[in-house]
N, C-alpha and C positions, 0 to 999 in steps of 0.2 A: 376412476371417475373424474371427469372435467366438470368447474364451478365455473358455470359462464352466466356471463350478466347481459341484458338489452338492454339499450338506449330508447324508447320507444313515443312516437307521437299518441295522443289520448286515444285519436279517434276509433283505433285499429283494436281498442285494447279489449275486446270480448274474442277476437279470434286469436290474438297474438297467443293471449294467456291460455287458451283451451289446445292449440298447436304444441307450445312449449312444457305444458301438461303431459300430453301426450308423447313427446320427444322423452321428455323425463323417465315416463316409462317404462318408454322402449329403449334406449340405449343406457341407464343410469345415473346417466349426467345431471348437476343440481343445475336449474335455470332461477334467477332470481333476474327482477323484470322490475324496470324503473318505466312508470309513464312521464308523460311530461309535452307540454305545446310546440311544434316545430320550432320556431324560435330558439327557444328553451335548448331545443337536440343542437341546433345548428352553433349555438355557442357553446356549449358543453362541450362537446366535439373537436369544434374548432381551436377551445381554449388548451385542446390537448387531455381532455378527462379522459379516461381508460373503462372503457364497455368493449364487449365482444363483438356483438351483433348492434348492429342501429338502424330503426325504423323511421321512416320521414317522407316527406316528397320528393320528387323525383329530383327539383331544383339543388334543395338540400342533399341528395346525393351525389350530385355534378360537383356541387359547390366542394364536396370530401374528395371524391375522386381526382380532382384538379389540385388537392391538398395531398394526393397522396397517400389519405385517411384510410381508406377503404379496401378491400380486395372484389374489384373490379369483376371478378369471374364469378362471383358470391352471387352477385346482384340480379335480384329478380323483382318483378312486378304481384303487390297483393290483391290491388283493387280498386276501386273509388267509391267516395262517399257522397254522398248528397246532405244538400241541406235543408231544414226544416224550420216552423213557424211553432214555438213552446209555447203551451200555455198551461194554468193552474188546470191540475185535475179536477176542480169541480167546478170550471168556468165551460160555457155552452161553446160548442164546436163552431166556428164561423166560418162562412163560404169562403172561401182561398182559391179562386178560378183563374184572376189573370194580374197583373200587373195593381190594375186602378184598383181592384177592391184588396190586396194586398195594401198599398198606400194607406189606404181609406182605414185599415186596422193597427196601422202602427200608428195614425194622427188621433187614435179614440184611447190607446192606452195610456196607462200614467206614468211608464218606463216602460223602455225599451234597452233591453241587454244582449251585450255582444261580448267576445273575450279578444285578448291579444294573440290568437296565434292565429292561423293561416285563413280559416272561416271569417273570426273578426277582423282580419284588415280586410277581406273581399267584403263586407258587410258593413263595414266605414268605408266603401269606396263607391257601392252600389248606395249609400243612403246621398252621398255624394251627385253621382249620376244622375238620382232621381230626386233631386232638390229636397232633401227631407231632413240634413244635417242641421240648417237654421230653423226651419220649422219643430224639428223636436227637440232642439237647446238641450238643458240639462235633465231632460226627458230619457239619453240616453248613458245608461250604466256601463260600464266596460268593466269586464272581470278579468283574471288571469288566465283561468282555463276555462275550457267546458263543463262541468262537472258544477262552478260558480256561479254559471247562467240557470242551471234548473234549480239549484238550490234557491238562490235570487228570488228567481218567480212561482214557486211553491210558498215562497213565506211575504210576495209580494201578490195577491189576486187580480188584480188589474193588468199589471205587468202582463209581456210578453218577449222572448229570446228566439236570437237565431242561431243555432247551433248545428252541428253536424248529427243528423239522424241517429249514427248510430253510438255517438256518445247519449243523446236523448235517453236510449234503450238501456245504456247501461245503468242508468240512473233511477228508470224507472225499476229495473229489475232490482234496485236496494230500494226503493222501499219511497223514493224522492215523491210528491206529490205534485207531479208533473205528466203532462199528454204531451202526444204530435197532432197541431191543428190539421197540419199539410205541408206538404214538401212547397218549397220554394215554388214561381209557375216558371213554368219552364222557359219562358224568356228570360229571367233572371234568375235559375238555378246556378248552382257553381258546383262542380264536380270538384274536387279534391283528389288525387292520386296517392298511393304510397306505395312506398320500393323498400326491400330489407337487402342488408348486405351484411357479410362478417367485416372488422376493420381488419387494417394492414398488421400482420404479423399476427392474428388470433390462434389458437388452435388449430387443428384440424375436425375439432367436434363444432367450433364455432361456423364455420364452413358448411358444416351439415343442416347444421339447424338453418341459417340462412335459407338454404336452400329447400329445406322443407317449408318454409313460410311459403315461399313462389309456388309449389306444388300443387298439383291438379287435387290433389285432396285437400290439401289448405284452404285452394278458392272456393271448394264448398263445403265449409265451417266459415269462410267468412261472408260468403254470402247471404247464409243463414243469421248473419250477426249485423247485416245491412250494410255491407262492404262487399260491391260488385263491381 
């Protein structure tokens, strides 16, 4: 039996862990699975921390590959994620059709929450874009991760978060008192990627699982988990 550990971005984390379940399984092997915000992976990583398998963006796996990090031959594609518009579970569903009336629901709330990893800098860049950074001042909240955005705005009512879909899911599914108003409109959606690889020199069971992530049966468990 091999004790192999993931390095893992949040967003991925309903398929990663029901994968690495099943891996468990079937071959023996203990998996123990750190989540955590690209960011996050990308300095762990790079500071030289010791995980098997690492989950990220694509950027963040060039960035390891060009380090050497990684076994290049591991590496596969999981999916993309989308983004969404949180609100309190017992706040009324609002039209989210295109740009202006997006606007128009970030300028009525009383925060607005983003986090630091891959989703909030696209989301402090689009508030940017769309002139809305001076206009909501200290209006808007920044958290660490995802996971901080819905809890935020379940114990905030007014409040509203942009987070990636299928972190949203996983929160609701613990119990968080949080909805998906609507996906981002699709002119200012942001798709998200993520790629698994083993690192340089892991096992050869780390190698496997890698590659079971990429897997035609993976992509659908994580698509079921709103990672397409």
């Amino acid at each position: 039996m091999t004790n192999l550990k993931i390095l893992s971005a949040g967003a991925v984390k309903r398929g990663v862990a029901r994968v690495a379940a099943a891996f468990e399984q079937e071959t023996g092997n203990k998996v123990s699975i750190e989540f955590t915000p690209v960011p996050e992976v990308r300095r762990r990583i790079g500071a030289g921390e010791s995980a098997d398998v690492v989950v990220a963006t694509p950027a963040a796996l060039d960035e390891f590959a060009a380090q050497n990090r990684i076994d290049t031959s591991s590496r596969g594609f999981l999916g993309r994620s989308r983004m969404g518009v949180v609100i309190h579970a017992d706040a009324p569903v609002p039209a989210i059709t295109d740009t202006a009336s997006f606007t128009k629901l970030l300028l009525a709330a009383s925060h607005v929450v983003r986090n630091e990893a891959s989703s909030g800098i696209y989301t402090e860049k689009l508030f940017n874009r769309l002139g809305l950074t001076a206009a909501l001042g200290d209006r808007i909240v920044v958290t660490k991760t995802g996971s901080e955005i819905m809890l935020r705005v379940a114990d905030h009512p007014q409040s509203m978060g942009l987070a990636q879909i299928s972190e949203l899911m996983v929160m609701i599914d613990k119990g968080c008192r949080v909805k998906l108003a609507a996906p981002l409109p699709d002119e200012i959606q942001n798709m998200t990627s993520y790629d698994a690889a083993a690192t340089a020199g892991a096992p050869a069971a780390a190698i496997e699982l890698a590659k079971r992530l990429a897997s035609p049966e993976a992509k659908k468990i994580f698509t079921e988990t709103g990672i397409s």
